[in-house]
C-alpha positions as CSV (number, residue, x, y, z in Angstrom):
1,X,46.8,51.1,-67.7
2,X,46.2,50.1,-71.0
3,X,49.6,51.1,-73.9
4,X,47.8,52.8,-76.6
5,X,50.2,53.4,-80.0
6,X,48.7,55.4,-82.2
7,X,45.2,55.1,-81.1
8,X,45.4,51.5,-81.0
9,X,45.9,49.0,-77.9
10,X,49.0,46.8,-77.4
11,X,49.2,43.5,-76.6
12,X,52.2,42.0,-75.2
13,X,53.0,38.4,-74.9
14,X,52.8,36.9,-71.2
15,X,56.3,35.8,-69.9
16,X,56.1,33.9,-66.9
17,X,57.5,34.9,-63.7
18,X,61.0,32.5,-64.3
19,X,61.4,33.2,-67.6
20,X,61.4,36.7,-66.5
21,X,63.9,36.3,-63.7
22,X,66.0,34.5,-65.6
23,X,66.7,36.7,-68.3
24,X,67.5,39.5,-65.4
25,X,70.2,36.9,-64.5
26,X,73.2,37.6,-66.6
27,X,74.6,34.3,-67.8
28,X,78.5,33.8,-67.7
29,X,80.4,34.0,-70.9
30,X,79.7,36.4,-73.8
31,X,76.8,38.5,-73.5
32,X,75.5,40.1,-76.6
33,X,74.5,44.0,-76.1
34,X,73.3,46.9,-77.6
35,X,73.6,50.4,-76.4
36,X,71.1,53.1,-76.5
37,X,72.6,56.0,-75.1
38,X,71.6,60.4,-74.8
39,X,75.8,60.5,-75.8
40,X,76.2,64.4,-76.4
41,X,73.9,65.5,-73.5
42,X,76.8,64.2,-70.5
43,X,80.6,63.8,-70.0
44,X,79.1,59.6,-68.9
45,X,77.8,57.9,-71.7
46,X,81.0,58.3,-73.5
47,X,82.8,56.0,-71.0
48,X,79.9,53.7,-71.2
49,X,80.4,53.3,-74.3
50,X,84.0,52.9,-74.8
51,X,83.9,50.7,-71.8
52,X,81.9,48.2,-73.4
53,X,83.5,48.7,-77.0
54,X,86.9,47.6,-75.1
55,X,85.4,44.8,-73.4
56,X,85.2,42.1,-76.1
57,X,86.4,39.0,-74.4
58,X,82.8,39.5,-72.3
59,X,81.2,41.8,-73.8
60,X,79.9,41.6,-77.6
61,X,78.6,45.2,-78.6
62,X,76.9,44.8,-81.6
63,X,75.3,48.7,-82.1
64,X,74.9,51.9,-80.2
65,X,71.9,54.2,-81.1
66,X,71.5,57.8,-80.6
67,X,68.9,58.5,-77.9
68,X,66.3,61.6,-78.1
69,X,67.1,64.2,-75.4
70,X,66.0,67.8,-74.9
71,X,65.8,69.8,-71.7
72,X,62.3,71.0,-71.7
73,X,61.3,69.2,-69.0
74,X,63.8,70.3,-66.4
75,X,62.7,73.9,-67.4
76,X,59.0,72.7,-66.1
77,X,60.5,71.9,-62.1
78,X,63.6,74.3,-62.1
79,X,64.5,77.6,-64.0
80,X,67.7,76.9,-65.7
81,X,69.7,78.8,-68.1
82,X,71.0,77.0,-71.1
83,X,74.4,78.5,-70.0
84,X,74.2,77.2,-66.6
85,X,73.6,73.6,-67.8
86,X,76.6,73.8,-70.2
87,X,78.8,75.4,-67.1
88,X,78.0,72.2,-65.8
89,X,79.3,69.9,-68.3
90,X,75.6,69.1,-69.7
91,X,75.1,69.7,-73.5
92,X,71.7,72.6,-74.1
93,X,69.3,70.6,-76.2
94,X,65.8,72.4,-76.9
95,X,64.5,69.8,-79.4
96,X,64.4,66.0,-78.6
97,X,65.6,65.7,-82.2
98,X,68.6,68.0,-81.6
99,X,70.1,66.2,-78.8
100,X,69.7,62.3,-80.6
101,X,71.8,64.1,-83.3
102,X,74.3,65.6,-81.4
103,X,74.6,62.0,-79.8
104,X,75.0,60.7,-83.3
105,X,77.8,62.6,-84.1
106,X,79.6,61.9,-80.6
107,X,79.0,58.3,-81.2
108,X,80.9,58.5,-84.9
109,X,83.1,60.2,-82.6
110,X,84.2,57.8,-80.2
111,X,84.3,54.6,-82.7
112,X,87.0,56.5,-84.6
113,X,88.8,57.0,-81.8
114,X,88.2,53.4,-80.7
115,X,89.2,52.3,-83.7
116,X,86.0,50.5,-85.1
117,X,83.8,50.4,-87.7
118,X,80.3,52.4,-87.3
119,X,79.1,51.0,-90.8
120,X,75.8,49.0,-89.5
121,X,76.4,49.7,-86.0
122,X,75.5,53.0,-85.0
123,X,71.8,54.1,-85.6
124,X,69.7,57.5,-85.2
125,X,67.2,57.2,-83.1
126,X,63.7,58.7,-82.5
127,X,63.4,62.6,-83.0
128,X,60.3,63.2,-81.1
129,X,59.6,61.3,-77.8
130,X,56.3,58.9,-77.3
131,X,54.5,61.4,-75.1
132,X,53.9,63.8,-78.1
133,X,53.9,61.4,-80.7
134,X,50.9,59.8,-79.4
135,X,52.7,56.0,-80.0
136,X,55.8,54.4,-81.3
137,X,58.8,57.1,-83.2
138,X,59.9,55.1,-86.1
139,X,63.6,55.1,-86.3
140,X,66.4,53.1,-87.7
141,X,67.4,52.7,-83.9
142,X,63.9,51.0,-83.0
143,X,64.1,49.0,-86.4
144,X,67.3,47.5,-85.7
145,X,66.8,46.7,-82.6
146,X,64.0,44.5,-83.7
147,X,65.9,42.9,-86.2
148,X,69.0,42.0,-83.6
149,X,66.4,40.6,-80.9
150,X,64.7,37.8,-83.3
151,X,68.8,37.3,-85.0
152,X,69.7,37.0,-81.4
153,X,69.9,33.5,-80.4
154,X,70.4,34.2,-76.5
155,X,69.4,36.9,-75.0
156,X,70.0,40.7,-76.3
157,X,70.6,42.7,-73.6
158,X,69.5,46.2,-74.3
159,X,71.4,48.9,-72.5
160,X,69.3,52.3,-72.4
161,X,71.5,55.3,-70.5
162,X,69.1,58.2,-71.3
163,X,65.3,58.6,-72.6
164,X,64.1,54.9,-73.4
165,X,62.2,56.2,-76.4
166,X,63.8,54.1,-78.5
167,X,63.6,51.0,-76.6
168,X,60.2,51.4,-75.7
169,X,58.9,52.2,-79.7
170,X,60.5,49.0,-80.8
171,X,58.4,47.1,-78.1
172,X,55.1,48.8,-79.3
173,X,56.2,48.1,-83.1
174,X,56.7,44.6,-82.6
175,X,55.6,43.6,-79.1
176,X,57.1,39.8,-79.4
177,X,60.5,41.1,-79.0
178,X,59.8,40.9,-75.0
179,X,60.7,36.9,-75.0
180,X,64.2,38.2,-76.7
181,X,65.7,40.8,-74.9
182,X,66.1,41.8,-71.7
183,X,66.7,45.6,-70.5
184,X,69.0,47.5,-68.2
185,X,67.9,51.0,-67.7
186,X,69.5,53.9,-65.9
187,X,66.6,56.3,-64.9
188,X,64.5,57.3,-62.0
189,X,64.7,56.9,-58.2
190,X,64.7,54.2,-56.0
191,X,61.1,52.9,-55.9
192,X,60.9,53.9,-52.1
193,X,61.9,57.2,-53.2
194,X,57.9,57.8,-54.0
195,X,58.8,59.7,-57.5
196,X,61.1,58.8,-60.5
197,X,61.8,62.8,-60.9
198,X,65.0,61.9,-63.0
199,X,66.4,63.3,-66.6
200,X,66.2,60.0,-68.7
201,X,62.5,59.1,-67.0
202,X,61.3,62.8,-67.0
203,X,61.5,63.7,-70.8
204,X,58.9,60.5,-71.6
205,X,56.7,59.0,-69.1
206,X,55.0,57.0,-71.1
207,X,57.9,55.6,-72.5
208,X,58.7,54.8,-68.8
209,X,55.5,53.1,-68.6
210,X,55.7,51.3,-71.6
211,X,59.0,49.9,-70.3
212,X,57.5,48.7,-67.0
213,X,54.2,47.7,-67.7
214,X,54.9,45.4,-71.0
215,X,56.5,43.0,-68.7
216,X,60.0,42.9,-71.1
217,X,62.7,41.9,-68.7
218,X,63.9,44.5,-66.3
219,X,67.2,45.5,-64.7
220,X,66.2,48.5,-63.3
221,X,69.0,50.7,-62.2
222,X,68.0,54.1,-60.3
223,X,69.9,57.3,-59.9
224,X,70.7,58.6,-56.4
225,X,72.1,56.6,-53.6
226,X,72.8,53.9,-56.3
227,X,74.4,55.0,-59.6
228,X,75.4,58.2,-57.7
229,X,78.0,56.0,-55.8
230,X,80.2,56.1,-59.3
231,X,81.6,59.4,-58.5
232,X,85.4,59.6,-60.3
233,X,87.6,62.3,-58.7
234,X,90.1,64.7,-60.3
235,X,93.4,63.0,-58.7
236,X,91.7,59.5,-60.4
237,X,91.1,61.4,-63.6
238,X,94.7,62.4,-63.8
239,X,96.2,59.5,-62.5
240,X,94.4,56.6,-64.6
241,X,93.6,58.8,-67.8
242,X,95.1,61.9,-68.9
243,X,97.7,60.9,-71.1
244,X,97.5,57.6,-71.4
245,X,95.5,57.1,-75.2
246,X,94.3,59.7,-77.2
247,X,90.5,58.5,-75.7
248,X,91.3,58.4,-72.1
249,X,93.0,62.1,-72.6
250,X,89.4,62.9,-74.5
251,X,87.1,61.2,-71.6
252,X,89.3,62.6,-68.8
253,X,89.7,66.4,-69.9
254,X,85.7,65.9,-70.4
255,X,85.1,65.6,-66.8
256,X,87.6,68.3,-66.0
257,X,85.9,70.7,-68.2
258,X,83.0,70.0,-66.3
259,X,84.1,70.2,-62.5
260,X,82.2,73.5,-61.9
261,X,83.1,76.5,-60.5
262,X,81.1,77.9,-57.3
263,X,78.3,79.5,-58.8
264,X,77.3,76.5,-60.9
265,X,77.8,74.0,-57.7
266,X,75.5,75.9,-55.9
267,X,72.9,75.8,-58.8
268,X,73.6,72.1,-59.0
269,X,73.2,71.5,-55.3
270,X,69.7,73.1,-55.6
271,X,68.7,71.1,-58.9
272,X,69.2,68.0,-56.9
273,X,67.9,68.9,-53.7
274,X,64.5,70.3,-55.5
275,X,64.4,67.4,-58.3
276,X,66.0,64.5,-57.8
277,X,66.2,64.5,-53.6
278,X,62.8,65.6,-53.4
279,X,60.9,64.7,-50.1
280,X,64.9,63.1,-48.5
281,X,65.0,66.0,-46.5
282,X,63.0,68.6,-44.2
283,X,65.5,70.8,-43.2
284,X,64.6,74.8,-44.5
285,X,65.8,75.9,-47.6
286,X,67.1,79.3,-45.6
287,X,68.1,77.2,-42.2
288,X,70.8,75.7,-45.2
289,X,71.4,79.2,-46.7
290,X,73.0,80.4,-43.6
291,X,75.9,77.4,-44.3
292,X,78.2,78.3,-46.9
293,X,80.2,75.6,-49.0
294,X,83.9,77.4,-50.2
295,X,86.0,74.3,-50.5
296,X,85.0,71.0,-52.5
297,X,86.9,68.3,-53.6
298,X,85.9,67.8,-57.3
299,X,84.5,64.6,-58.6
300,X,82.0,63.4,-60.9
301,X,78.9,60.9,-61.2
302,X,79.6,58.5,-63.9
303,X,76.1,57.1,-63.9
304,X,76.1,55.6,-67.1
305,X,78.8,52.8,-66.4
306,X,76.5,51.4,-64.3
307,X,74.7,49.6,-67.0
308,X,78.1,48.0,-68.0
309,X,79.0,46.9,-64.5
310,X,75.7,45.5,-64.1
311,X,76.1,43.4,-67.4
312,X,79.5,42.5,-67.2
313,X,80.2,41.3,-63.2
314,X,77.0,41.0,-61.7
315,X,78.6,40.5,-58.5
316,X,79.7,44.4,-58.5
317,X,75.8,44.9,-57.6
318,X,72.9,44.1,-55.5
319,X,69.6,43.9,-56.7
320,X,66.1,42.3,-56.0
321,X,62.9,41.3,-57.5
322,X,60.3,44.3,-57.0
323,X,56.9,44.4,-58.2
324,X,56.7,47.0,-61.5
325,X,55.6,50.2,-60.9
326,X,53.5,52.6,-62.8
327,X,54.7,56.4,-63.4
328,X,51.9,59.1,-63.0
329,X,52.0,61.9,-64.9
330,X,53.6,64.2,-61.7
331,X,56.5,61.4,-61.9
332,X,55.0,60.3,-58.6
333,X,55.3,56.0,-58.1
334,X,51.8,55.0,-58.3
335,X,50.7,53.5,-55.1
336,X,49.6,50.1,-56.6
337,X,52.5,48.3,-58.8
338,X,51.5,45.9,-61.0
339,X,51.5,41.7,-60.8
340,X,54.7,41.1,-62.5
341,X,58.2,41.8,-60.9
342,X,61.2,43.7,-62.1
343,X,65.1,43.2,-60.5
344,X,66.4,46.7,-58.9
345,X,69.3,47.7,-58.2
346,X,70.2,49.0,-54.5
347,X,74.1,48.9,-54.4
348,X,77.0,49.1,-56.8
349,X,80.5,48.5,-55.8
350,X,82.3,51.0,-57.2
351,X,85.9,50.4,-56.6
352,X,85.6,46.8,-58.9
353,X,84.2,49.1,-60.9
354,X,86.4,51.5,-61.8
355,X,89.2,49.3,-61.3
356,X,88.1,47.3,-64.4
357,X,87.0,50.4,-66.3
358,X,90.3,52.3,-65.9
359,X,92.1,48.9,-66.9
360,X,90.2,48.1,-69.8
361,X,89.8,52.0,-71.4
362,X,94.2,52.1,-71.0
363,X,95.6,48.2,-71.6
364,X,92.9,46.7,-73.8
């Protein structure tokens, strides 16, 4: 497939196979980052954020930018009521433009309450995604992320934790950013999954594509049976956070708010069987119908972190180099992958994980 911005092709410079691989090795020491993140749509990307913000001994966070998100495209698999979604801690979005400005304000949010200065640091982002824009969204978000990637002089690693619209229109307006940066996404399946049927991949496929077929450096980080091992429970919740800092209190009571209540469990068990476990299972639908589920034990994905784990301890993961895949339009993996390789994730620790997470967010 050829990128096409605007009517026009793309051409992306050629990295070789070790330059590539190297930049998906994160280096010891301090790693610059920027954050692109859907903020306002999940009770996640908050702790991704403040994670990384509390981090600065490793970590040098340098912006966050407010990512597109709408929910249009889950209406397309699965009929959902706005008021389910916000039963289940998600927040309704109809526009793409909407939900990057509700993440704006959530970001402004979180940096007062982590103390720090948004002045130059926390950007809008694109208001339409690539799919109906027909190229590249201008944005301050993709604008500045140019401008850090040629002031970086190591690598910028690019954290995207929803829609990679952003990420993806600052490649196609300046494609020579690829030697600079290298990006760690959260979206999609597993690549043996067969489909990338996903929120962040879902709501722009061809910014998916963009992503994987301009040969940028890739950490790519899929959704179930990988970032859905970062489930936090209640009993954590009120143990490591509730009380402890005016944020923790705020992230913590988050995730309680959202523990559902039966009706919407059983709505969310079906949104993941019929979207993102699609084809894991061949059991009947009324075969499962005939078990009922009364008692849970609440807990929570926390996909987001993952990207923050990845960067900052890459021994909390395992990953390998893969051949980049293509996204068809039915977010079905294309059979044939392309020539170059990207590094996916298969397993996070998530015990390291957390334990540095719940350290950082309460002593640092």
């Amino acid at each position: 497939m050829t990128v096409i911005n605007h009517g026009v092709p793309v051409t992306f410079p050629a990295l070789t196979d070790e330059e590539r691989e190297r930049k998906t090795l994160i280096p010891a020491g301090k790693v610059n980052i920027v954050i692109d993140s859907d903020t306002k749509n999940e009770v996640d990307d908050q702790y991704a954020i403040a994670w990384a913000a509390k981090e600065k001994e490793r970590l040098n966070l340098l912006a966050v930018y407010a990512a597109p998100f709408s929910h249009d495209c889950i209406k397309q698999y699965l009929a959902m009521p706005g008021g389910a979604v916000e039963g289940a801690g998600v927040t309704y979005a109809e526009k793409p433009g909407d939900g990057m400005e509700l993440s704006y304000e959530e970001i402004l949010k979180l940096f007062a309450m982590l103390g720090e200065d948004p002045e130059g640091r926390v950007f809008r982002g694109s208001d339409a995604y690539i799919k109906d824009a027909g190229g590249a969204v201008d944005s301050e978000a993709a604008r500045d992320l140019i401008k850090r990637a040629h002031a970086c002089e190591d690598t910028l690693y690019v954290l995207s934790i929803g829609a990679i619209t952003n990420v993806a229109s600052a490649i196609m307006m300046d494609p020579e950013i690829i030697k600079k940066i290298c990006v760690v996404w959260l979206g999609g399946q597993p690549l043996h999954y067969g489909h990338g049927i996903e929120f962040n991949l879902m709501q722009d496929v061809p910014a998916a594509n963009v992503i994987f077929e301009s040969g940028v450096p890739l950490i790519y980080i899929p959704c179930m049976s990988v970032a859905s091992l970062l489930t936090l429970t209640e009993d954590e919740i009120r143990t490591h956070l509730t009380g402890k800092n005016e944020l923790t209190t705020y992230l913590g009571d988050n995730c309680l708010n959202a523990f559902a209540a039966p009706e919407v469990s059983s709505m969310m068990n079906m949104f993941l069987r019929n979207l993102y476990l699609k084809g894991r299972d061949d059991q009947p639908m009324d075969y499962l119908g005939a078990f009922k589920s009364v008692k849970a034990s609440n807990s929570r994905i926390i996909w987001d972190i993952s990207t923050v784990a990845t960067v900052f301890n890459p021994s909390w993961q395992c990953s390998k180099l893969v051949h980049a895949p293509v996204v068809n339009d039915d977010l079905s993996y294309a059979e044939k992958r392309l020539e170059h390789k990207i590094r996916e994730v298969n397993y996070l620790f998530r015990d390291y994980i957390f334990g540095e997470m719940f350290h950082a967010l309460t002593e640092k």
